[in-house]
N, C-alpha and C positions, 0 to 999 in steps of 0.2 A: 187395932192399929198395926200397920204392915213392919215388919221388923227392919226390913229394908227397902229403900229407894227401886234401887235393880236388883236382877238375880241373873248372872249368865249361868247359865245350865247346858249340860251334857257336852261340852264343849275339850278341846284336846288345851290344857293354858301353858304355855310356858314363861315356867317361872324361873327365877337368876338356878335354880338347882336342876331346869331340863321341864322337859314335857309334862303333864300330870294330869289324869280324866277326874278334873275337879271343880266344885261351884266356885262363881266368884261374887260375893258380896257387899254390893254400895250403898255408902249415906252420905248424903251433904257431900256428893263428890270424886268421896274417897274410898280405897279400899280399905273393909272393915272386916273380911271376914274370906278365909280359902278354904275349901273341902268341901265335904257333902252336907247341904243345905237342904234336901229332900225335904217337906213337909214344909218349911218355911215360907211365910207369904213375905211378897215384895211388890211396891207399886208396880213396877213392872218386869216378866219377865223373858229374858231373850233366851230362846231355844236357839243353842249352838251345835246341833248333830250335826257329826260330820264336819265343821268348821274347827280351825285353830285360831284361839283368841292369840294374838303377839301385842307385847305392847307397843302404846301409842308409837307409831313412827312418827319422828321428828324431821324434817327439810330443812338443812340448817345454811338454807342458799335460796331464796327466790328471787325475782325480780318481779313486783305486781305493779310500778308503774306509775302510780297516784302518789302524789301529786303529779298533773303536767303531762302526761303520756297514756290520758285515760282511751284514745279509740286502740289501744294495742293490750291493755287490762287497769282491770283495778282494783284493790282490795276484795271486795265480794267475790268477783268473778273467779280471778287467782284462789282466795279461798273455797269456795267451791269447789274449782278443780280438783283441789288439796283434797277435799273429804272424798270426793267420788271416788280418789284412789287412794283414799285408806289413809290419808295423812290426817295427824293431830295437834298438828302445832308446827308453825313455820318460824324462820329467822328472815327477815325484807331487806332489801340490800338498799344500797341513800341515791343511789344516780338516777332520782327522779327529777321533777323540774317543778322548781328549785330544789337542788340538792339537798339530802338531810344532812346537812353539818353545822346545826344549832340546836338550843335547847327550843327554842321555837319550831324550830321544824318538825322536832320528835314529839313534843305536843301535839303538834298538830295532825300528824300520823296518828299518832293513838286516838286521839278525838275521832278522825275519820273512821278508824276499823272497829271502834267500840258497837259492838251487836250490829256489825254489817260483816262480821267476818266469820268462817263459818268455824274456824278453827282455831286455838290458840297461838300468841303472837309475839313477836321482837321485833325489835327495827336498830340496825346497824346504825351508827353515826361516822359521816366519809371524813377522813382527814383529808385535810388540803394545805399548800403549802401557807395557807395565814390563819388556822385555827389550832396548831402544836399548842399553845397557849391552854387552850379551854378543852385540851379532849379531858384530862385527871375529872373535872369534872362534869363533863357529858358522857362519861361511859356507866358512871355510877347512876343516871336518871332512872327513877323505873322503868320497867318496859324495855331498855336498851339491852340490846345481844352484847354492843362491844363495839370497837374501832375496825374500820375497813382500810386498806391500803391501797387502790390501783395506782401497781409500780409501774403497767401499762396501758396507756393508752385504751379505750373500752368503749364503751354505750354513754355516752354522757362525755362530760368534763371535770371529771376527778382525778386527778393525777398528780403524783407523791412519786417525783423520778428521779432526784440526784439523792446523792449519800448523807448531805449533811442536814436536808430536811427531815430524811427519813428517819434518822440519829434523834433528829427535836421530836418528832412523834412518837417514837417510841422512847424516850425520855419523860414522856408525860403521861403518868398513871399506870395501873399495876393489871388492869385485866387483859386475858389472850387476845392479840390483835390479829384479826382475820388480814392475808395479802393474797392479790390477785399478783402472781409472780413474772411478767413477761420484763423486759430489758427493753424499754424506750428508747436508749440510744440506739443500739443494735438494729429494734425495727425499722426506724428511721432511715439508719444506713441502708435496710434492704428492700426498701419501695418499689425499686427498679425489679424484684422478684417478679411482681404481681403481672398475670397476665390477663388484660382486659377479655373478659368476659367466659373465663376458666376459674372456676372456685376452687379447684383444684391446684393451684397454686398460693393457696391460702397457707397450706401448712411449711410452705417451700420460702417465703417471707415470714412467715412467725414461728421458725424453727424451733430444733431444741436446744439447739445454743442459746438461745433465748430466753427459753426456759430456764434452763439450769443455768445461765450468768445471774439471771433475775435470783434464782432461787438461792445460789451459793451468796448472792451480795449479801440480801437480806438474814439470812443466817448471821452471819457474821456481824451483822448489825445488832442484832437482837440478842448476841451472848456479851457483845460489848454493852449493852444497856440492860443485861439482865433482866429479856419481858420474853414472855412465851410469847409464837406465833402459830399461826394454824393458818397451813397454806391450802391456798382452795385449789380446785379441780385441773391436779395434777396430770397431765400426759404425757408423762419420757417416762421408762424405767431408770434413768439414770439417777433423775432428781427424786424418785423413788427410795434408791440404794443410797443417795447423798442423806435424804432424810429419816433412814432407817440409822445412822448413823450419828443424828442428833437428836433423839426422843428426850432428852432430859428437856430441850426447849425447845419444839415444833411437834406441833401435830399438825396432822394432812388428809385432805379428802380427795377423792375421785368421784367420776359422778357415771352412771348408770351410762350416760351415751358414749361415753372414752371406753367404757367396759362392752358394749356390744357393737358399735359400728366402725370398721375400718372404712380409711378411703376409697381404697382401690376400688369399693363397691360404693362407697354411698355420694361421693364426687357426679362420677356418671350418672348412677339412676335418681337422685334430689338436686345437683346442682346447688345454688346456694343455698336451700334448705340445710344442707349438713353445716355450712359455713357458720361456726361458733368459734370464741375467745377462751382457752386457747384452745386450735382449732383439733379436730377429728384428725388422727395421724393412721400410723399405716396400721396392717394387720399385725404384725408382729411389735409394733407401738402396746396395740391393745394386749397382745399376749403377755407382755412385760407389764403390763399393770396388776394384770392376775395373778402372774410369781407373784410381784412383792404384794400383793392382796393377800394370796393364800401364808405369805410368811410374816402377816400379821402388823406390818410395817403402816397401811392403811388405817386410820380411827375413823372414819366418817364417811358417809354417801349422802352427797349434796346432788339436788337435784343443778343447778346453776339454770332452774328456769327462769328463759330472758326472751319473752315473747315481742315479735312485731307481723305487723301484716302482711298477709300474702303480697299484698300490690308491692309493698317495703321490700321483701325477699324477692318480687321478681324484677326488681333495678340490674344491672348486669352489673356483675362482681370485676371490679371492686368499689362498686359506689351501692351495691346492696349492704343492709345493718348485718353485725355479727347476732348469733342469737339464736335461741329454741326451746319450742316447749318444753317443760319434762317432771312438773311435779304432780300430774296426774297419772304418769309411768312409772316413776318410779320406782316403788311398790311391783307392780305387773311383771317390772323387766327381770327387776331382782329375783321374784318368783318361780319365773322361767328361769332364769339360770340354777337358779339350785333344783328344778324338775330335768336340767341337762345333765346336773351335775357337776357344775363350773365350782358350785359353792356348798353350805351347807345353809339350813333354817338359820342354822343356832348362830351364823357369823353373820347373816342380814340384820337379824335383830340385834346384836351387837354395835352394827356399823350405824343405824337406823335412831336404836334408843338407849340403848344404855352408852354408848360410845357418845353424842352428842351431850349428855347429862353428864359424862365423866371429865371431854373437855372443855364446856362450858360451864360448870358448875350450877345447874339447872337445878331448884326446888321440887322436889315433889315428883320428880320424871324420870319414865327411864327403863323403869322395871314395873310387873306385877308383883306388889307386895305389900301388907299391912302397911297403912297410913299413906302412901302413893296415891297420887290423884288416880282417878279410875278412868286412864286413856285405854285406847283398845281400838289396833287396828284385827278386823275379824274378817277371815282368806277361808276359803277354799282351795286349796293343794292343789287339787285335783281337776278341775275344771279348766277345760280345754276351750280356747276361746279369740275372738277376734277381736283385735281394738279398731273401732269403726268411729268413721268420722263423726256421727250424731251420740256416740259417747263422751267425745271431748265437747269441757266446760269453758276453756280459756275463752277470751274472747278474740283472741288471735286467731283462732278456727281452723288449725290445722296442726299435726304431728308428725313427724319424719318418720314413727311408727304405725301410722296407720296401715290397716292391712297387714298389719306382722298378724300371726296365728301363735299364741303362748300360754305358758299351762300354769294357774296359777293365777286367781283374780279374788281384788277387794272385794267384800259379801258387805260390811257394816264398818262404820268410822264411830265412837264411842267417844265424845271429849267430857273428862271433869263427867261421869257419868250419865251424859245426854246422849242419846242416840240422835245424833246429826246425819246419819246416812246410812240407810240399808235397802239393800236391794237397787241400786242407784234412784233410791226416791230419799231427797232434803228431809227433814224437820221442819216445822212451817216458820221458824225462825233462828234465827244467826245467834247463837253463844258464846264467842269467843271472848277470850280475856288477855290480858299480858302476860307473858310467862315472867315469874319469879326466879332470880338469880344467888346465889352464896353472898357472889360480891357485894351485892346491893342489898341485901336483906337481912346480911349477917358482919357486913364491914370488912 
């Protein structure tokens, strides 16, 4: 009888203490065993030469769409993307159709991605301004990431914009509430910004005054109400420094595309491809995100993948959707950067999985280490490479990266010790399950 399930072998693993050329050992799951495991049989076992196992990356942002928006994705497909590029477990955002902002709804989300998904899961529940009442007890449901906030206006019709509503939902229950941070009023007033059929005016109407009014309100809301928040996919360095500033109650993500594409280049050559909420700013935008990146200010890389279709994107702006792929890049982009040198390994995995598990209070995840589920996103450093259209899985079918050349690509996706992807060939079937939470599992 095989002593273990898996055997990753000869592989570079890094563990919470650094690198280390050592086995990794699975049963039921779970990590059971680190070091040299020579001589020991395992159902199966995965030769990692030359490969660095990290753990599971975690996407603690997608948009897959289902219900109601299935010809732009849906669960499957979205999840697949996820494993092709090395993700193992996502967070699903609620502005699908119908909204997730019931216990019915999140039911029925689970129901749907139960072994059609290729990855492990959450699903956000959206506050709105007549569900304050019922979130204390929809954030506690299994399977729930947590409470969502769009303070602006977005993809859907969820929106949480004066003070005193936002005060009632964050009055109601104890875990981190995710905010999409822009100033509704503000955008309102600058409509007249936008210039018909220039996307490039997108960031010139959803400024960074915007930004940081949205981001300074909510602060200020959420120490008056005593609830952490975790602001999603930050773009000013200002609201950076504002946020580095109050770490006792906000954590914050950036997402891979705020980190490599300025406008001045990606306006011109995509047009409204680059056009996303909130949107693509300049080069020196993105440079300020890297400072307070590199000064630790940053907990999280959220993909904020929010796919639609080409025909959708090629509407002339501004009656094209916000929105873009990116949880199949993630992974890739980040890669590249630390082969530039932008970053290091050891703070993608940070940002990726143990940062996601730290503040979301995620079971089992996070790290390689006895009793941890046996996630494993498994890279090649080294490998120089092209992201081509027939490697994207979305079913929106197209990436604002295609055609980049970057060093540094997913080899295998490991969830809960199934090998769901290597070599970009599936598993002949979907494994996924709901991620386990502190809040929910431990009160």
């Amino acid at each position: 009888m095989a002593a273990y399930d898996l055997i990753l072998k000869n592989g570079t693993v890094h563990l919470p203490s650094g690198a280390a050329s050592i086995d990794v050992g699975v049963v039921a799951g779970r990590i059971v065993a680190l070091g040299s495991l020579a001589g020991d049989d395992a159902g199966e076992t995965l030769d990692c030469t030359g490969l660095d196992v990290l753990p599971g990356v975690i996407d603690t942002q997608v948009h897959f769409r289902e219900p109601g928006l299935v010809h732009k994705e849906d669960l499957e497909s979205g999840a697949r993307a996820a494993v092709l590029g090395g993700v193992t477990a996502v967070f699903e955002m609620p502005n699908t159709k119908p909204n997730t902002d019931s216990a019915e709804a999140i039911g029925d989300k689970l129901a749907r991605a139960h072994h059609r998904m290729w990855c492990d899961h959450a699903f956000y529940v959206g506050a709105t301004n007549h569900n304050a009442a019922d979130l204390a007890e929809l954030e506690r449901l299994p399977g729930t990431a947590g409470v969502k906030i769009f303070m602006g206006a977005s993809t859907g019709d969820l929106l949480v914009s004066e003070d005193a509503r936002l005060a009632e939902v964050l009055a109601s229950g104890h875990r981190r509430v995710a905010i999409h941070a822009e100033d509704e009023a503000r955008m309102n007033a600058r409509t007249g910004e936008r210039i018909a059929g220039d996307a490039a005016s997108h960031p010139v109407w959803r400024d960074d005054e915007s930004a940081l009014l949205a981001t300074r309100r909510i602060l200020g809301l959420a120490r008056a109400a005593r609830r952490r928040i975790h602001v999603l996919h930050v773009t000013t360095p200002a609201e950076l420094a504002l946020l580095g500033q109050n770490k006792d109650i906000a954590s914050c993500e950036v997402t891979p595309q705020h980190l490599t594409l300025a406008g001045e280049e990606a306006y011109p050559r995509l047009g409204t491809l680059a056009q996303m909420n909130p949107p693509i700013r300049s080069g020196a935008h993105r440079d300020g995100l890297w400072k307070w990146l590199q000064q630790g200010v940053v907990d999280i890389l959220g993909s904020d993948h929010a796919p639609h279709t080409l025909e959708e994107k090629s509407k002339p702006y501004p009656d094209s959707p916000s929105g873009m792929p990116g949880v199949q890049t993630l992974l890739p982009l980040m890669l590249n950067h630390v082969a530039e040198g932008r970053t290091t390994l050891q703070r993608v995995i940070d940002l990726t999985s143990a940062g996601p598990q730290r503040v979301f209070g995620i079971v089992g995840k996070g790290r390689i280490a006895v009793g941890y589920d046996a996630d494993f996103s498994i890279v090649d450093l080294k490998a120089r490479w092209t992201i081509e259209q027939d490697w994207l899985a979305s079913r929106c079918g197209w990436s604002p990266f295609t055609g980049m050349t970057v060093t540094g690509r997913p080899v295998g996706t490991v969830v809960r010790g199934n090998r769901v992807m290597w070599e970009g060939t599936l598993a002949e079937s979907a494994i996924g399950e709901p991620i386990r939470f502190e809040a929910i599992d431990f009160g």
